[in-house]
C-alpha positions as CSV (number, residue, x, y, z in Angstrom):
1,X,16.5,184.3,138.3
2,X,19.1,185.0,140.8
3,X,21.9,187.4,140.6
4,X,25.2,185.2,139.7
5,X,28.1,188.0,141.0
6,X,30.6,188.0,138.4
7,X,33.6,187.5,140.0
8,X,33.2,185.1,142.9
9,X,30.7,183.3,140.1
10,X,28.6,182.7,143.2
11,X,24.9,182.8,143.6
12,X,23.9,184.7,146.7
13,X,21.4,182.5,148.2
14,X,23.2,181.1,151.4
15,X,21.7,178.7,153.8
16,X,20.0,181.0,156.9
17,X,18.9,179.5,159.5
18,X,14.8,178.9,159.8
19,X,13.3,181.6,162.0
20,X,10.6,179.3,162.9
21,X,9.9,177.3,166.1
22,X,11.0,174.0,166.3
23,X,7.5,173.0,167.5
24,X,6.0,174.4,164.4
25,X,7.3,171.9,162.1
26,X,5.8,168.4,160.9
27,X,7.8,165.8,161.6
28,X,8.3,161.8,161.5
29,X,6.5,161.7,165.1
30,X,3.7,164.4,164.6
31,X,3.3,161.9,161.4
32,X,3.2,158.9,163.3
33,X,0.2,160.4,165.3
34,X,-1.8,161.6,163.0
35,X,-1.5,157.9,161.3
36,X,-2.6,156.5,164.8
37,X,-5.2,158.7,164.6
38,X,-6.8,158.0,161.2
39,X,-6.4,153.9,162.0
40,X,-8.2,154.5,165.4
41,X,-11.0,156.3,163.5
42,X,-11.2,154.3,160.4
43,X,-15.1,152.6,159.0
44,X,-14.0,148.9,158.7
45,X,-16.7,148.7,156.6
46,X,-15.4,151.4,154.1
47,X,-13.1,150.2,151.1
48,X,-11.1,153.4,151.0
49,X,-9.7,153.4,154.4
50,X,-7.2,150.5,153.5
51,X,-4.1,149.9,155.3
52,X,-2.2,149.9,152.0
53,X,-2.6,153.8,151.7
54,X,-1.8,154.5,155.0
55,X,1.7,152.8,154.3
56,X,2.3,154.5,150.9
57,X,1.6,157.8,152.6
58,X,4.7,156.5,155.7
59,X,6.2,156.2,152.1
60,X,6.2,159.3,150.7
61,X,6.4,161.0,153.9
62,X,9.9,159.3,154.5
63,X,10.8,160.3,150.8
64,X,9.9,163.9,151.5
65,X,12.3,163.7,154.7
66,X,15.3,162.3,152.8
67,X,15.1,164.9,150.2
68,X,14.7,167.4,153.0
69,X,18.1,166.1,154.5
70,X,19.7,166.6,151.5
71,X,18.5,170.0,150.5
72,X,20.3,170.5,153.7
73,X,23.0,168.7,153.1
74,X,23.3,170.9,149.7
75,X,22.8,174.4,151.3
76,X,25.6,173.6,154.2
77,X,27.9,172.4,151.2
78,X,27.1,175.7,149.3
79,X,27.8,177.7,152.5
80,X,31.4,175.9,152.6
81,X,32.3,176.9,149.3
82,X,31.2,180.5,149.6
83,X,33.3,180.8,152.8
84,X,36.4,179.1,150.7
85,X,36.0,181.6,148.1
86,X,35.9,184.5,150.7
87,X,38.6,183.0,152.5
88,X,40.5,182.8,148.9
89,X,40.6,186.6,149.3
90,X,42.1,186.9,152.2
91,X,45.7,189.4,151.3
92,X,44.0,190.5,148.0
93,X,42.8,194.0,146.6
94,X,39.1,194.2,146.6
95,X,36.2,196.6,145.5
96,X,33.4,195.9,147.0
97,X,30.0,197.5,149.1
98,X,30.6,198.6,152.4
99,X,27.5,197.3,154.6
100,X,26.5,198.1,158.3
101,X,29.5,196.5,160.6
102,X,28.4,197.1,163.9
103,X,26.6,193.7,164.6
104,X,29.7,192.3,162.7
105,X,32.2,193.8,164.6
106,X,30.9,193.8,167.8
107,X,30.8,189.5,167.2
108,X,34.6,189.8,165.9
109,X,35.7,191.6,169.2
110,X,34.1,189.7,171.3
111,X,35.2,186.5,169.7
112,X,39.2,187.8,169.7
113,X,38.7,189.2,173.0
114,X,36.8,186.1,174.8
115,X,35.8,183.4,172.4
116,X,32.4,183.9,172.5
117,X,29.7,185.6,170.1
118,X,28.3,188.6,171.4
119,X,25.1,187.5,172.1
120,X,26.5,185.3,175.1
121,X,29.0,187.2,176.8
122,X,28.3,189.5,179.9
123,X,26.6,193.0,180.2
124,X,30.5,194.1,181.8
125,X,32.0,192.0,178.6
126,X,29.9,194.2,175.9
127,X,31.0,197.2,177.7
128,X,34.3,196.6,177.3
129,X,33.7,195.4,173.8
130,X,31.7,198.4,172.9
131,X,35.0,200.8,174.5
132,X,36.9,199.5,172.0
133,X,37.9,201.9,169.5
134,X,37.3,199.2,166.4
135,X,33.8,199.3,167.9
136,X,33.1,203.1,168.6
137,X,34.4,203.7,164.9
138,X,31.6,201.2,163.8
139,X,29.1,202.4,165.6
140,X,29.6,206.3,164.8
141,X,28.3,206.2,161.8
142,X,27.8,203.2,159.1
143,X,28.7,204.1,155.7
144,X,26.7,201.4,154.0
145,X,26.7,201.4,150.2
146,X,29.9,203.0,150.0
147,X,32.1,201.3,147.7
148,X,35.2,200.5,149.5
149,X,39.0,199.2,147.6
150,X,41.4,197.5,149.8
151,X,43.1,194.6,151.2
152,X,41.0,191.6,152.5
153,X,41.9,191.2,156.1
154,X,40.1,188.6,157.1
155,X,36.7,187.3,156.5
156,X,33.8,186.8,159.4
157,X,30.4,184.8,158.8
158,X,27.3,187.3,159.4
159,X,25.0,186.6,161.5
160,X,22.3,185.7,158.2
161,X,24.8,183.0,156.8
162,X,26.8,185.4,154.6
163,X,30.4,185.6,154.1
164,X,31.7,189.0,155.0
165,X,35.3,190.5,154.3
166,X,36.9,193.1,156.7
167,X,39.1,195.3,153.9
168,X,41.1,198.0,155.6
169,X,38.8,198.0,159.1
170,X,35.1,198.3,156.7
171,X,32.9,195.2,156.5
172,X,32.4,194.4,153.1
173,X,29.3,191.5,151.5
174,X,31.9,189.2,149.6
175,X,28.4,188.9,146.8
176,X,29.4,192.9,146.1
177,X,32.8,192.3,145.1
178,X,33.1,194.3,141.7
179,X,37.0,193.7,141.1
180,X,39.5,191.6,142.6
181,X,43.2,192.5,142.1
């Protein structure tokens, strides 16, 4: 059973993003040709290799594609309301778990500073991110697991789907929030 966090009554299982190659997933065209495939290389003599099961499998295969769009569809809508909640925060005292920020702020900076994630601005751009004192202080020395009280700042999605909270300059996971004033 998942952990429900108490305050935020939220269930931290946010939608992430499938690590997996595109080309390594079975779709409605991979489908298609494997159908084409088994009609092309069908007995016509044989009872079992009727057309009617090829198009209850085109059936179920669409089924299992519907319900995949809407277990989607779910998981984007739960993402939604875990980033209301955090954002709900936003000018309230908090006591939560500290967690690594330099991934996290190095994305905020770079955002404020040139409306991009870090990942796609310039080697020159990260240096001048990374010389910025929010950034050295991130870097010199993580204190993750720390628990941290203060004012939510703002709130930044991580890079894994997660709603984090910036509380007095420390990145805080909104799912460790103990107390909210």
């Amino acid at each position: 059973m998942a952990h429900v966090n108490p305050v935020t009554t939220l269930q931290n299982i946010t939608f992430r993003p499938d690590t997996e190659p595109a080309s390594s997933s079975f779709d409605t065209v991979d489908f298609m040709k494997l159908m084409i495939a088994q009609m092309r290389n069908q007995n016509p003599l044989s009872e079992s290799d009727n057309p009617a099961d090829f198009m209850g499998q085109l059936a179920q295969f669409e089924m299992l594609s519907k319900l995949t769009a809407i277990s989607d569809g779910i998981k984007v809508m739960q993402g939604l309301e875990e980033l209301s909640s955090a954002a709900s925060l936003i000018g309230r005292t908090v006591v939560g778990e500290q967690v690594d920020a330099l991934p996290t702020v190095l994305d905020a900076i770079s955002r404020e500073m040139f409306g991009a994630p870090y990942s796609a601005v310039t080697r020159g751009q990260q240096r001048i991110i990374g010389a910025d004192p929010r950034a050295r202080e991130a870097a010199s020395g993580s204190e993750a697991g720390k628990e941290i009280r203060g004012v939510v700042e703002k709130v930044v999605v991580g890079s894994n789907g997660i709603p984090l909270l910036f509380v007095d300059g420390k990145v805080v996971d909104m799912f460790t929030i103990a107390v909210v004033e």
